[in-house]
C-alpha positions in Angstrom: 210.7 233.8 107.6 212.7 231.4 109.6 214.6 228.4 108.0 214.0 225.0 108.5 216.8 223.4 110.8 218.0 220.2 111.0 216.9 218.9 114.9 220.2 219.1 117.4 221.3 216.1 119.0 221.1 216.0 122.6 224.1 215.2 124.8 224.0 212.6 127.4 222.9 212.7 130.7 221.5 216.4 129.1 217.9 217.4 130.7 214.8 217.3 128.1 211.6 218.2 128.7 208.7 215.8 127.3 207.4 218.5 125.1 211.2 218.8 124.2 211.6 215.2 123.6 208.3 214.8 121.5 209.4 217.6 119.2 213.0 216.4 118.2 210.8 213.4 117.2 208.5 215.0 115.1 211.5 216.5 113.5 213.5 213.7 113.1 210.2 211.7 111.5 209.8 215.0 109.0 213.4 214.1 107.9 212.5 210.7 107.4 209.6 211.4 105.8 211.2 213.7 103.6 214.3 211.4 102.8 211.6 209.0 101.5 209.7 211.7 99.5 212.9 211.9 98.0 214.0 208.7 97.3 210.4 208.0 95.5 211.1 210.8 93.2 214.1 209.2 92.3 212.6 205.6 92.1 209.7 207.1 90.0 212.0 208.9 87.4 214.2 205.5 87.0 211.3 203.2 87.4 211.9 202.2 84.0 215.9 200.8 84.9 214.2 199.5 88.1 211.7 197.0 86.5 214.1 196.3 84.2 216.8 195.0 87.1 214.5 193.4 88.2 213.3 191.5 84.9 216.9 190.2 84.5 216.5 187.8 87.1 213.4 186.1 85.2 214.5 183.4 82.7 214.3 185.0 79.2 211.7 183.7 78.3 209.6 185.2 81.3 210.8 188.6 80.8 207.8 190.5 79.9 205.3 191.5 82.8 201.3 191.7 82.5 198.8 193.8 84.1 195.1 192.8 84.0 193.4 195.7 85.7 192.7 199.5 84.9 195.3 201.4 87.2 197.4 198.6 87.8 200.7 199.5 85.9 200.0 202.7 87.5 200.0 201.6 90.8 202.6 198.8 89.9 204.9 202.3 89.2 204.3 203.8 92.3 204.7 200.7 94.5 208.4 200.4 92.7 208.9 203.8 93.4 208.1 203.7 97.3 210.2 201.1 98.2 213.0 202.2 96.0 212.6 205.3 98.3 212.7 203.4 101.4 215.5 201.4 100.3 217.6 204.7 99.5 215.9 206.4 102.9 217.7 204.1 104.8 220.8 205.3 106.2 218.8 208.9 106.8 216.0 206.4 108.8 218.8 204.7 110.6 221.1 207.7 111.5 218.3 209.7 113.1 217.0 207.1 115.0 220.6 206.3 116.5 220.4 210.6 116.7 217.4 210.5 118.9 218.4 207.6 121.5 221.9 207.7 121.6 221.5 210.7 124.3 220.2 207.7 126.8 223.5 205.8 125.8 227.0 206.9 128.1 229.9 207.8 125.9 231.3 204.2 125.2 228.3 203.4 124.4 227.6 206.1 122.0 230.7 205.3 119.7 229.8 201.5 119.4 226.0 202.3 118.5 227.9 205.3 116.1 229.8 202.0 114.2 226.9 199.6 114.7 224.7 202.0 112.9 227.4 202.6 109.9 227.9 199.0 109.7 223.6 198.2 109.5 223.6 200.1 106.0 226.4 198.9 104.5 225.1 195.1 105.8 222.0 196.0 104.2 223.0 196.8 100.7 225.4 193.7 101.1 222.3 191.8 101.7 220.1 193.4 98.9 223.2 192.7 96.3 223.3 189.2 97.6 220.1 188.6 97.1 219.5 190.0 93.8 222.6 188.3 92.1 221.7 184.7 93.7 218.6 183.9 95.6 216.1 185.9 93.7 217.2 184.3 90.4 217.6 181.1 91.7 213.8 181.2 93.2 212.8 183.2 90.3 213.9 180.1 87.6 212.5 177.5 90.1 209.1 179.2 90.4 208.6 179.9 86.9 209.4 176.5 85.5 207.8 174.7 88.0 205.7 172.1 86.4 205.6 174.1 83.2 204.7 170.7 80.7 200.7 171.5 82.6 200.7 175.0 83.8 201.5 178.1 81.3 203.1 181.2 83.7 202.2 184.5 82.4 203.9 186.5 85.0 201.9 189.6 86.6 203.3 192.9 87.3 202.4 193.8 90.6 202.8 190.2 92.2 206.4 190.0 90.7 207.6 193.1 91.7 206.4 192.1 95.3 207.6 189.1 95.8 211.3 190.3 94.2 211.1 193.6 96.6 209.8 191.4 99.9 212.8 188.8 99.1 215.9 191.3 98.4 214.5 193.1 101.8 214.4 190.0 103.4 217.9 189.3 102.7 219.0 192.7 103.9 217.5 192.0 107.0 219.4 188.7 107.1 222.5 190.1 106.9 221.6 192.8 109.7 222.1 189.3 112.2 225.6 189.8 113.4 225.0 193.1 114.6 221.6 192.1 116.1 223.3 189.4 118.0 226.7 191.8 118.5 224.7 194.0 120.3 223.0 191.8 122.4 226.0 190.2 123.6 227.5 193.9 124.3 224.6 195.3 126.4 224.5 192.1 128.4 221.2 190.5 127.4 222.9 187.7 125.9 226.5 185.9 126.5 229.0 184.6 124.6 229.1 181.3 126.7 225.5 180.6 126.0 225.6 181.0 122.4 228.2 178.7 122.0 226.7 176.4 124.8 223.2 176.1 123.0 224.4 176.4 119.1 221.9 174.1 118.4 219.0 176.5 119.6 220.5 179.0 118.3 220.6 176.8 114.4 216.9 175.6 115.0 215.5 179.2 115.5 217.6 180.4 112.3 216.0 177.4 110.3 212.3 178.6 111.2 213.5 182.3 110.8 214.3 181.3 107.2 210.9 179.5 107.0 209.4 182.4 107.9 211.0 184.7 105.4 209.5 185.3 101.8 209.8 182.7 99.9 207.8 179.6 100.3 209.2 177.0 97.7 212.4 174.8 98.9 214.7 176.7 96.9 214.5 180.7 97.9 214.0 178.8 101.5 217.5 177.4 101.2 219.2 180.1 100.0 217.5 182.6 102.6 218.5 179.8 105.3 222.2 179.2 104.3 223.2 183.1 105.2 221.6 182.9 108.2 223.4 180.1 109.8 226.8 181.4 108.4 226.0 185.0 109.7 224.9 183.6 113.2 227.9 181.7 113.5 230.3 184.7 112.3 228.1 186.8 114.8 228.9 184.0 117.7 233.0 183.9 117.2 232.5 188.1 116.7 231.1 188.4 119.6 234.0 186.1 121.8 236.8 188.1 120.4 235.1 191.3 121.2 234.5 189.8 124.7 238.5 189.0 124.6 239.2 192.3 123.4 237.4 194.2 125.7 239.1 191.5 128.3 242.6 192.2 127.3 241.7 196.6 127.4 240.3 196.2 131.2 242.9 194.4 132.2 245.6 196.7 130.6 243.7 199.4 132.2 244.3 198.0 135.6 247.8 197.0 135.3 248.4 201.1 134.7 
């Protein structure tokens, strides 16, 4: 019986076949799929330090969860566990889909996409860390003690561990910005000249990004929106000195 392989990486400018091409994709989705398998078996046999994480960022006093239906701690489990897969799956997820299109890519190309994708994972645990240490406390304390002298909180499983999972992703898709805007600038679609020209654009569609994000009180708001407009702006003066860089290396190349 033949072993399962792991699916090859074609070169650039290298011939495929559609039926080729749909393949390597089927293969590359079983890997994902299978990473994630694999992360929820983790996520379910630590689901107990899991909710517990996430219970520290509840006041003390709000630090004991509720379910009110047959099934739902159950389910509560399994949802914890699937997105601690995902979360885990992530790099595998990202490296194979940088594995599949980087054959349309030329070789200069290839290396950046190589370091962009590197650089996406560790941007996203930066972003999951941030957010667990200071926004999702600092919206979990406003929430719960909102208007507490009239309305009790008893704080439900499945709706906590949602809103803390939908926030810390949020943020790790926050902090994936520079690179989005990097990239942009380095394919062409966008230049450096009219990001700094219309900053202000650029500031008013970060503030109704951050809107848009999970979180709908002032506070988890704020602190999703204040990331965002330093990250844009380190993405805009990242993007001039590779511009300069890449400059200065063309123009060395000519002189030689």
């Amino acid at each position: 019986m033949a072993r399962p392989r792991l699916p090859r990486r074609l070169d650039h400018g290298e011939e495929a076949t559609l039926v080729e091409h749909l393949d390597e994709l089927r293969a590359r989705m079983f890997v994902c799929i299978g990473a994630v398998a694999v992360g929820c078996v983790v996520g379910y046999a630590l689901h107990h330090e899991l909710i517990h994480l996430l219970l520290l960022t509840l006041p003390e006093d709000k630090r004991q969860l509720h379910t009110f239906a047959i099934g739902e701690a159950f389910m509560t489990v399994l949802w914890i566990s699937l997105y601690f897969g995902i979360l885990l799956a992530f790099p595998v997820i990202l490296w194979q889909a940088w594995a599949f299109f980087i054959p349309a890519f030329n070789h200069a190309h290839a290396a950046m996409i190589r370091l962009f994708t590197i650089l996406a994972a560790f941007l996203m645990v930066a972003g999951v860390v941030f957010g667990y240490y200071l926004v999702l406390p600092a919206a979990a304390h406003f929430l719960t003690n909102y208007d507490s002298d009239q309305l009790d909180l008893i704080v439900q499983a499945k709706p906590f561990i949602s809103f803390a999972v939908a926030v810390l992703f949020a943020m790790g898709l926050v902090f994936e910005l520079p690179l989005f805007v990097v990239g942009l600038t380095r394919m062409g679609i966008l230049t450096t000249e009219k990001l700094r020209k219309n900053r202000r654009i650029g500031y008013f569609i970060v503030a109704c990004l951050a809107v848009a994000l999970p979180g709908v009180d002032p506070v988890t708001t704020t602190l999703e929106a204040i990331p965002l407009m330093v990250l844009y702006e380190l993405s805009i003066w990242l993007s001039v000195w590779l511009d300069r860089r890449s400059s200065r290396l063309s123009t060395a190349v000519q002189q030689t």
